[in-house]
C-alpha positions as CSV (number, residue, x, y, z in Angstrom):
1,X,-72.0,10.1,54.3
2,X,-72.3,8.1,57.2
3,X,-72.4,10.3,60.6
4,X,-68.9,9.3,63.1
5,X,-71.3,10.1,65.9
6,X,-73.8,7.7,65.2
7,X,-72.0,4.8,63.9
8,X,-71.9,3.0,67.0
9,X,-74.7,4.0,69.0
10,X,-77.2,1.0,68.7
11,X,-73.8,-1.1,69.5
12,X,-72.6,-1.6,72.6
13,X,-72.5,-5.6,73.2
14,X,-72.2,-8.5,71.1
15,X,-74.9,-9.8,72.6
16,X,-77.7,-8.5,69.6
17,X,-75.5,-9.9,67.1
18,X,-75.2,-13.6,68.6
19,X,-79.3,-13.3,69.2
20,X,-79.7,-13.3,65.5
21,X,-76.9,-16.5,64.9
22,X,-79.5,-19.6,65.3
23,X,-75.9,-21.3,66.8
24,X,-73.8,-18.7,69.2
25,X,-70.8,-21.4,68.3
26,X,-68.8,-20.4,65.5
27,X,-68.2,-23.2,63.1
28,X,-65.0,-24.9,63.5
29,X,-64.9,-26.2,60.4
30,X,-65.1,-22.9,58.7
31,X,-61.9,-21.2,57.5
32,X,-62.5,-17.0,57.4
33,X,-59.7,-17.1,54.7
34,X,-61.4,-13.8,53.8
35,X,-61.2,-12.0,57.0
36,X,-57.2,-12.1,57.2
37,X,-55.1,-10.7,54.8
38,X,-52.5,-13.2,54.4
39,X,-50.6,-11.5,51.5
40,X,-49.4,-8.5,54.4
41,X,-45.9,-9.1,55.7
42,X,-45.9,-9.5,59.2
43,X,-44.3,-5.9,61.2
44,X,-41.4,-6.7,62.6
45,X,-41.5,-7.3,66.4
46,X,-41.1,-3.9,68.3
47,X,-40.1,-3.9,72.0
48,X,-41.7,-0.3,72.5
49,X,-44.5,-1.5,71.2
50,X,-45.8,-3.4,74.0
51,X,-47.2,-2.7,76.6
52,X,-45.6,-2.4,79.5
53,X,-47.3,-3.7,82.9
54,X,-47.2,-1.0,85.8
55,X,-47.5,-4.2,88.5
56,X,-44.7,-6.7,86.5
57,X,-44.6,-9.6,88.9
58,X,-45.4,-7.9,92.3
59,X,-48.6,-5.8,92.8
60,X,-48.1,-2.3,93.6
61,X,-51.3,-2.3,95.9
62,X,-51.7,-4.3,99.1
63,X,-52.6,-7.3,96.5
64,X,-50.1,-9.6,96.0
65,X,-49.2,-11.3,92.3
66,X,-50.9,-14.7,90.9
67,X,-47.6,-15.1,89.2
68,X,-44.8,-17.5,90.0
69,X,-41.8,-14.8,91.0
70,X,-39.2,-17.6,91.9
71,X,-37.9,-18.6,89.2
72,X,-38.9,-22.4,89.4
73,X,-41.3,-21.6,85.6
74,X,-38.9,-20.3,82.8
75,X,-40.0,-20.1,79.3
76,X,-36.7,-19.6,77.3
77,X,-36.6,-17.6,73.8
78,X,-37.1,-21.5,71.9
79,X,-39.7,-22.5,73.8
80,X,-41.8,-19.4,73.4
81,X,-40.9,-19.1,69.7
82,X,-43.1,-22.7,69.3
83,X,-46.6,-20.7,70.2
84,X,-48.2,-19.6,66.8
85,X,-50.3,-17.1,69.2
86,X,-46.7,-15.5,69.5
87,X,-45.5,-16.5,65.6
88,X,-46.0,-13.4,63.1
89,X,-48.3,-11.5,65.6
90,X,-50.7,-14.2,65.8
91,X,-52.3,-13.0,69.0
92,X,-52.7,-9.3,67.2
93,X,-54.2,-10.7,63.9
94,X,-56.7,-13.2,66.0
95,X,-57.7,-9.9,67.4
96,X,-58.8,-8.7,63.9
97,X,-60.9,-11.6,62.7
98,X,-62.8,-11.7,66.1
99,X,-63.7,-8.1,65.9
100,X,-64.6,-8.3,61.8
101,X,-66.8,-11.7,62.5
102,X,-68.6,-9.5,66.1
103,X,-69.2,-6.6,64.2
104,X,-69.8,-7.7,60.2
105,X,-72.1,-5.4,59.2
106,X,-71.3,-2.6,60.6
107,X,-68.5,0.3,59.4
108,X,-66.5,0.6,62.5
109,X,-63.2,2.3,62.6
110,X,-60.6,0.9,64.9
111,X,-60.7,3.3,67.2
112,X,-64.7,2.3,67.5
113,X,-63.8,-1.3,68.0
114,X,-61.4,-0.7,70.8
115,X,-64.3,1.4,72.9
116,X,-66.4,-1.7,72.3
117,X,-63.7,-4.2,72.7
118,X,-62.1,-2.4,75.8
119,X,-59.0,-5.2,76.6
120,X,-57.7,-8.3,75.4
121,X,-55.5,-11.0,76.9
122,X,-53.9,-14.4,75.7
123,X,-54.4,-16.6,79.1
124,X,-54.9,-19.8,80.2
125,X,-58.6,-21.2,81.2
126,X,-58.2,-24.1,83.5
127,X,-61.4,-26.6,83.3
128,X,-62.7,-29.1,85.7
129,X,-60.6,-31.7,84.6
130,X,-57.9,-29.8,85.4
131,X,-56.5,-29.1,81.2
132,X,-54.9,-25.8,80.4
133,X,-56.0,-24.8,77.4
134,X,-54.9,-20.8,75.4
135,X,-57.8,-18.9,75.4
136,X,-58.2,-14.9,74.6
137,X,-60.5,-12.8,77.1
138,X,-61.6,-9.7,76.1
139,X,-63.9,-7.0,78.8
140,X,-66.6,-6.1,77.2
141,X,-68.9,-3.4,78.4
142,X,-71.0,-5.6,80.4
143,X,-69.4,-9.0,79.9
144,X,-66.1,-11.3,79.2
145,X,-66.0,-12.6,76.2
146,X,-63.9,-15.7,75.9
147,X,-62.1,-17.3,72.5
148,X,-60.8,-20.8,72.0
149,X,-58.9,-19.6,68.4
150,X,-57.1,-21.7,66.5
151,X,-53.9,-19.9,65.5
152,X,-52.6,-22.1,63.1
153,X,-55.8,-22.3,60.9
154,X,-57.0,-19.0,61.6
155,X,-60.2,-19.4,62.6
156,X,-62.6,-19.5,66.4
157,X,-63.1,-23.0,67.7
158,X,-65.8,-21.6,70.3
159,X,-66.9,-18.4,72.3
160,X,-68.9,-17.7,75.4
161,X,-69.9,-14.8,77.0
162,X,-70.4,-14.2,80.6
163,X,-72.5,-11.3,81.6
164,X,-71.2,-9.0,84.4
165,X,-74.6,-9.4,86.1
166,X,-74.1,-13.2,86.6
167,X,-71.0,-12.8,88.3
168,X,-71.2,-14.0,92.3
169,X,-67.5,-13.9,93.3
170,X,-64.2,-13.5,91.7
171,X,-61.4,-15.3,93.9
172,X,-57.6,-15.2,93.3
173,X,-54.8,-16.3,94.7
174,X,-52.7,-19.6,94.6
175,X,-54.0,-22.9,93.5
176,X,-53.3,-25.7,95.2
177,X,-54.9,-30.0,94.9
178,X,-56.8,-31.1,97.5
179,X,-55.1,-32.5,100.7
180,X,-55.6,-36.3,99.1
181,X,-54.5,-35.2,95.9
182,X,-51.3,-37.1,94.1
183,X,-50.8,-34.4,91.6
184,X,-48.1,-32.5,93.3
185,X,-48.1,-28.9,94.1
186,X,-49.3,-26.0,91.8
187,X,-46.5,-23.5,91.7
188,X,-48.4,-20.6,90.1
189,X,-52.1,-18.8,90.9
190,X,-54.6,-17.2,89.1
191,X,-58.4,-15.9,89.2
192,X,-61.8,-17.6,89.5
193,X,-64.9,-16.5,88.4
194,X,-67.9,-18.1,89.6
195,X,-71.1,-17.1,87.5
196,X,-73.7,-19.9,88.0
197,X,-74.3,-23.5,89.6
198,X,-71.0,-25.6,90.4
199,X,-71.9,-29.4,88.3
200,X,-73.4,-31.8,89.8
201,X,-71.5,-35.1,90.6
202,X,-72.1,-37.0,87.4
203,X,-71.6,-33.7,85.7
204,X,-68.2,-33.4,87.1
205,X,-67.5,-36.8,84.8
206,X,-68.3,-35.0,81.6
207,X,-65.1,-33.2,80.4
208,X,-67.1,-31.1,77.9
209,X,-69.4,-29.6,80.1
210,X,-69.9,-26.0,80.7
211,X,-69.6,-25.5,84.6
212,X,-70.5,-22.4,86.2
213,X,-67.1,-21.1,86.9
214,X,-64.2,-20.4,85.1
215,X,-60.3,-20.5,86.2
216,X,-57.6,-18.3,84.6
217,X,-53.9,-18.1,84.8
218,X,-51.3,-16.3,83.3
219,X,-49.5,-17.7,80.1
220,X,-46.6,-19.7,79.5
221,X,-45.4,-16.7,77.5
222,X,-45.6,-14.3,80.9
223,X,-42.3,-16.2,82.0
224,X,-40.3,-15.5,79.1
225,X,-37.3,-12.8,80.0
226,X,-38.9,-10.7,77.4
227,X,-42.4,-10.7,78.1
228,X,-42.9,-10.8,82.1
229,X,-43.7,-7.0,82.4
230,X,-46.2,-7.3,79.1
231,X,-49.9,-7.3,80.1
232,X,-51.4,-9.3,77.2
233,X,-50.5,-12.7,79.0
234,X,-50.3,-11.6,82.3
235,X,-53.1,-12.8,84.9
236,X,-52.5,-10.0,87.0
237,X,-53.5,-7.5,85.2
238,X,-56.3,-9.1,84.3
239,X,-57.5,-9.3,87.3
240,X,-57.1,-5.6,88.0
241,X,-58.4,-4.5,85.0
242,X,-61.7,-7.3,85.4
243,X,-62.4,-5.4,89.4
244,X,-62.3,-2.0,87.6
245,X,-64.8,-2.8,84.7
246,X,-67.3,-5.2,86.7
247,X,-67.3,-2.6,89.9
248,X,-68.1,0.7,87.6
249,X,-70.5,-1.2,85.9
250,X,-72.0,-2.3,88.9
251,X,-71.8,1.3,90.1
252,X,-73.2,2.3,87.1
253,X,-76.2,0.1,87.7
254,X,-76.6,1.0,91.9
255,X,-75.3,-2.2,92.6
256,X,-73.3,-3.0,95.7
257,X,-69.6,-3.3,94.9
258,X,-68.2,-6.8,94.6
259,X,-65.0,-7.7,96.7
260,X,-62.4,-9.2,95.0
261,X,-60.8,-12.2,97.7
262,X,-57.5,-13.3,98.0
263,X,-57.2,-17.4,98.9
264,X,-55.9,-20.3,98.0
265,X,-58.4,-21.7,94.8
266,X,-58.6,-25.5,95.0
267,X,-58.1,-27.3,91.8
268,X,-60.2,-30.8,92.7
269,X,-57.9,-33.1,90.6
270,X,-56.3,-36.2,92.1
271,X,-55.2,-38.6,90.4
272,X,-55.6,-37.0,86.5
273,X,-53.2,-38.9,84.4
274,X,-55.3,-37.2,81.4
275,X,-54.4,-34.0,82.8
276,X,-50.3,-35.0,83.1
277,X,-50.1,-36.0,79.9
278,X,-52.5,-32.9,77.9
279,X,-50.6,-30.4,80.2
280,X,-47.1,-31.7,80.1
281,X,-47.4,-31.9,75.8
282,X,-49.3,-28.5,75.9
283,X,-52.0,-30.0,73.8
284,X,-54.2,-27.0,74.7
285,X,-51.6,-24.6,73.0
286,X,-51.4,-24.3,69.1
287,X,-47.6,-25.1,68.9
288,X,-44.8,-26.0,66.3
289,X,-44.2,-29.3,67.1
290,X,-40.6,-29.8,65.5
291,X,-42.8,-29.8,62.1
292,X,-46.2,-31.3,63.1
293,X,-48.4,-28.6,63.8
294,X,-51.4,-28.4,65.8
């Protein structure tokens, strides 16, 4: 008999288990067919089941929402039934895999997961080049941990991990293009995370660098009728939830507090026809496309 109380006491991070992977990447190429159980029937959707946001689109404190509350982004019923992170529970069963492939060794219970996994979201990670790609972000104890997951195929594309002690600022607000820019006007906000060097020049060039930052916004999915009070794709309560976990940790550890600030977060895009077209086709979202999946 294994003791409950001892299970998960040498666990608290990922970070021993990616130590021991000679490549923190996850192969793309490999499909954890084993890991998902695709003979189970998918539970039927249950509206209760959700969880419901205490903020919706308007913070109840003195902050004010990231979100778009005017009604100029919609995502009808259709459009939102094209995600396969919102197809047959994809963004629950992602969930699964990621904790079975973080944790493979080890006999955790659900409920042992969760205290190690604390919350997950389905958001959208804005990169230098200004393309919106799905991600999931999961608080960790002492980190975000951050999924590129391909829905269709069932299997992570990449992770990272940034650790709460690397963490300088955390910004949110609207985003708005520089004053030169000729790519229009951002309608919606979000967060951003600054945990290392901004890139260099040259490095700016490179769209598959890593920069020391990271943007988030809420998903497409958070303006669908049914879904704008759900957390799992709302930025908001990311945010809220992100200033609670990094300022008890920091507590925890007799470090100042970090302020949160509210401004305007420049996106430095100009002239990005890349961007029009990847962002306007949502190439960085695992959609039906009227047959043609990817």
């Amino acid at each position: 008999m294994v003791d409950e109380s001892k299970k998960i006491e040498h666990v608290n991070t990922i970070e021993p288990i990616f130590e021991k992977m000679t490549n923190p990447v996850v192969n793309p190429n490999f499909v954890y067919d084993d890991d998902i159980d695709s003979n189970v029937e998918p539970k039927p959707f249950d509206r209760q089941q959700r969880p419901q946001s205490t903020r919706t689109n308007r913070s109840i404190t003195s902050r004010s929402s990231v979100n778009n509350a005017d009604g100029r982004i919609h995502c009808f019923d259709y459009h939102a039934s094209k995600f396969f992170s919102y197809k047959d529970q994809g963004f629950e069963k992602a969930l699964s895999l990621i904790h079975k492939i973080l944790f493979p060794n080890q006999e955790l219970s659900m409920d042992d997961r969760n205290q190690l996994m604390k919350r997950s979201w389905l958001l959208t990670d804005i990169d230098h080049w200004d393309m919106h790609r799905e991600v999931i972000v999961t608080l960790m104890q002492n980190h975000i941990l951050i999924v590129r997951y391909n829905f269709i195929r069932n299997r992570i594309i990449y992770t990272q991990s940034i650790r709460f002690d690397d963490i300088k600022s955390v910004v949110f607000g609207p985003y708005k293009y520089p004053p030169k820019s000729i790519m229009g006007e951002y309608i919606y906000g979000g967060c951003r995370i600054v945990h290392g060097e901004e890139p260099t020049f040259l490095e700016r060039w490179n769209p598959f660098i890593q920069t020391g930052s990271h943007t988030f916004t809420s998903h497409h999915l958070a303006y669908n009728d049914k879904e704008k009070e759900t957390t799992t794709y709302n930025c908001d309560e990311f945010i809220e939830s992100l200033e609670t976990a990094l300022n008890t940790y920091r507590r925890d550890n007799n470090l100042p507090k970090l302020e949160f600030t509210e401004e305007q977060i420049v996106i430095p895009s100009y002239a990005s026809l890349a961007s029009v077209i990847f962002n306007q086709n949502f190439l960085g979202f695992n959609r039906d496309r009227n047959g043609v999946n990817w």
